[in-house]
Every structure is written in C-alpha cells, then in structure tokens.
LODREN-645656 format. One record per residue (C-alpha): residue in one letter; residue number from 1; y, x negated, z negated. Coordinates in nm, 3 decimals, padded with zeros to 5 digits. Example, Ala and Ser with C-alpha at 12.3 -4.5 7.8 and 13.67 -1.06 7.14 Angstrom:
+---------+-----+---------+---------+---------+
! residuo ! num !   north !    east !      up !
+---------+-----+---------+---------+---------+
!       A !   1 ! -00.450 ! -01.230 ! -00.780 !
!       S !   2 ! -00.106 ! -01.367 ! -00.714 !
+---------+-----+---------+---------+---------+
***
This chain:
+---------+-----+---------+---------+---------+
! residuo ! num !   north !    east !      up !
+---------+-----+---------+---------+---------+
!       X !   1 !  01.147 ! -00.342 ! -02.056 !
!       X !   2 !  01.356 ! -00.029 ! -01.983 !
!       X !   3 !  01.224 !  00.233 ! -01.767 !
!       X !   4 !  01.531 !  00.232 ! -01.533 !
!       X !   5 !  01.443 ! -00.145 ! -01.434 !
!       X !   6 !  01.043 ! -00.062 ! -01.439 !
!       X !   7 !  01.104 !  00.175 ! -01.181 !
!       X !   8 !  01.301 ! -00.053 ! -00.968 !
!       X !   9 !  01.092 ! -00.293 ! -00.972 !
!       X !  10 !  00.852 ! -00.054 ! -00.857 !
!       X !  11 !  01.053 !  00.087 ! -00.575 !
!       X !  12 !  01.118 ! -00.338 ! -00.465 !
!       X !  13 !  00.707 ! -00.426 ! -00.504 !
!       X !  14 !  00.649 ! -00.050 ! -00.256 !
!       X !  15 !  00.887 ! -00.174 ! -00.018 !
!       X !  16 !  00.761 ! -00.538 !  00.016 !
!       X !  17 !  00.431 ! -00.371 !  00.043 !
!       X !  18 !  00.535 ! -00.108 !  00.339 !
!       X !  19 !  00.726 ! -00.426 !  00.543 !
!       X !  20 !  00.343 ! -00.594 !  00.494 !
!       X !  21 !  00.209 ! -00.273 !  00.682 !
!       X !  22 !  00.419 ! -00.188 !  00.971 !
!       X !  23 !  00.441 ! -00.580 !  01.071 !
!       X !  24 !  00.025 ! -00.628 !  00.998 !
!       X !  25 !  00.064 ! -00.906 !  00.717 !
!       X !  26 ! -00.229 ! -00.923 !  00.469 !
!       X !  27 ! -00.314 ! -00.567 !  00.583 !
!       X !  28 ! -00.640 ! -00.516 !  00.376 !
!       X !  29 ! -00.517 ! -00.655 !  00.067 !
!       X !  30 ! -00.190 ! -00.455 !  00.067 !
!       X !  31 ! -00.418 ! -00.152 !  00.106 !
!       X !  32 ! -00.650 ! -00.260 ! -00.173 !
!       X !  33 ! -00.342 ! -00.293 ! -00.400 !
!       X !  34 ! -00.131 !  00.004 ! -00.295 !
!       X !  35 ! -00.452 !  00.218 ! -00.311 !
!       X !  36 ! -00.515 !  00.120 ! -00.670 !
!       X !  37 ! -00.132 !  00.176 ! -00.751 !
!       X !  38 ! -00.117 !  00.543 ! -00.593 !
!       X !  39 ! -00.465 !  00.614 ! -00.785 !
!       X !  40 ! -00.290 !  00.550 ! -01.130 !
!       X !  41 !  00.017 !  00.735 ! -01.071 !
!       X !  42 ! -00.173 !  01.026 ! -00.988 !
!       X !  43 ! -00.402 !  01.021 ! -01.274 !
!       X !  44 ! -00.122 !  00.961 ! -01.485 !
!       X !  45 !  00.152 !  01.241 ! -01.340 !
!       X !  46 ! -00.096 !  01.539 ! -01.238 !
!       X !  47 !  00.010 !  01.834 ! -01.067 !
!       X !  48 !  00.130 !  01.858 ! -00.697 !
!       X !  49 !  00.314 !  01.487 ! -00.749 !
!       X !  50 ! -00.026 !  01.352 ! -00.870 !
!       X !  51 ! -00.206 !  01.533 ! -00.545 !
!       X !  52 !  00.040 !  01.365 ! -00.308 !
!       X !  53 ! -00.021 !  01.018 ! -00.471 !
!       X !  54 ! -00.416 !  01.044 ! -00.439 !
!       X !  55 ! -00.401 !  01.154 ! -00.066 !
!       X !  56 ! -00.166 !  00.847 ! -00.008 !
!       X !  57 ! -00.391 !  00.683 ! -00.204 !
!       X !  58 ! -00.701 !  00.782 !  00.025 !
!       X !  59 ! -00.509 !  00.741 !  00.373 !
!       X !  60 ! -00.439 !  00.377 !  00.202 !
!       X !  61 ! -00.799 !  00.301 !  00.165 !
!       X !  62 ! -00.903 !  00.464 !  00.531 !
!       X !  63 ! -00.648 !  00.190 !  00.632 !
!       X !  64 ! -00.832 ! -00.060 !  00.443 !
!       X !  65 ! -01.133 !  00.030 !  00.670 !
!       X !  66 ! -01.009 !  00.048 !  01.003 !
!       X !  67 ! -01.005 ! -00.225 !  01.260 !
!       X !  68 ! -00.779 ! -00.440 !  01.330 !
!       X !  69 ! -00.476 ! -00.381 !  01.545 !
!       X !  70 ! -00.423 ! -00.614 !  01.863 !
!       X !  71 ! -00.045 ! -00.667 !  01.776 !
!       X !  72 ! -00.045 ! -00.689 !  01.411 !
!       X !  73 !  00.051 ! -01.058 !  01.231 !
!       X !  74 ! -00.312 ! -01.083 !  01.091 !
!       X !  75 ! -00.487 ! -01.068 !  01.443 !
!       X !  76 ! -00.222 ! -01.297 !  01.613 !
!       X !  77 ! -00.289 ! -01.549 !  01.367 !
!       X !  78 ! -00.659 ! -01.508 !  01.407 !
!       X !  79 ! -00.624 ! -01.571 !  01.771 !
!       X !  80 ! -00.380 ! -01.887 !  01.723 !
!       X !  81 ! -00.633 ! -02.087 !  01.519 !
+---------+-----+---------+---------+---------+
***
C-alpha cells in the first residue's frame, strides 16, 4: 500500500474516532484505541512530534477513566433501556 493512501486512511479512521468523542459514542473504547495509536506514533517518530503524541496519548487514557458525561450518547442510551 502506498504511504500517501496509508496516511489517509489514517487521517479518515482519527476523524471517525474524534466524531465518537465529542457526540459520547463508545467513549471508552475509542480512548482505548486512540491511546494505543498515539503511543506508537510516538515511539516510532521521537522528538518534540513523538512528545506531543504521548501527551495526547495520556489525556486519551485520563478520558478513558473519567465518568461518564450526563449528555453524551453512551449515558442516554443507558438511561433508555
């Protein structure tokens, strides 16, 4: 597979991810999965780029631990049933 389309592919799978956040869809495994894709994109670039993927990393898996929010899709749902 060509790089170009790897990375676009990677850009589409980060953006499906974010729209999962900000409407509170299948928060905690969206955080589970985006934490372990920041983690290997900083190990693998380093530097300052690598240090900016572990803290988003990190704020990704304080996310993962935090409670619930009252308006997010996971806790309406909860609530319906």
């Amino acid at each position: 597979m060509p790089s170009e389309v790897f990375v676009q592919i990677n850009g589409l799978t980060e953006i499906v991810a974010a729209v999962f956040l900000l409407t509170g869809t299948f928060t905690k495994l969206v955080c589970v999965f985006l934490s372990a894709h920041l983690f290997g994109i900083a190990i693998s670039a380093g530097g300052d780029m690598g240090m900016r993927d572990a803290v988003l990393a990190m704020i990704g898996i304080a996310l993962l631990f935090s409670p619930k929010d009252p308006w997010s899709v996971d806790e309406w749902s909860r609530r319906a049933r």
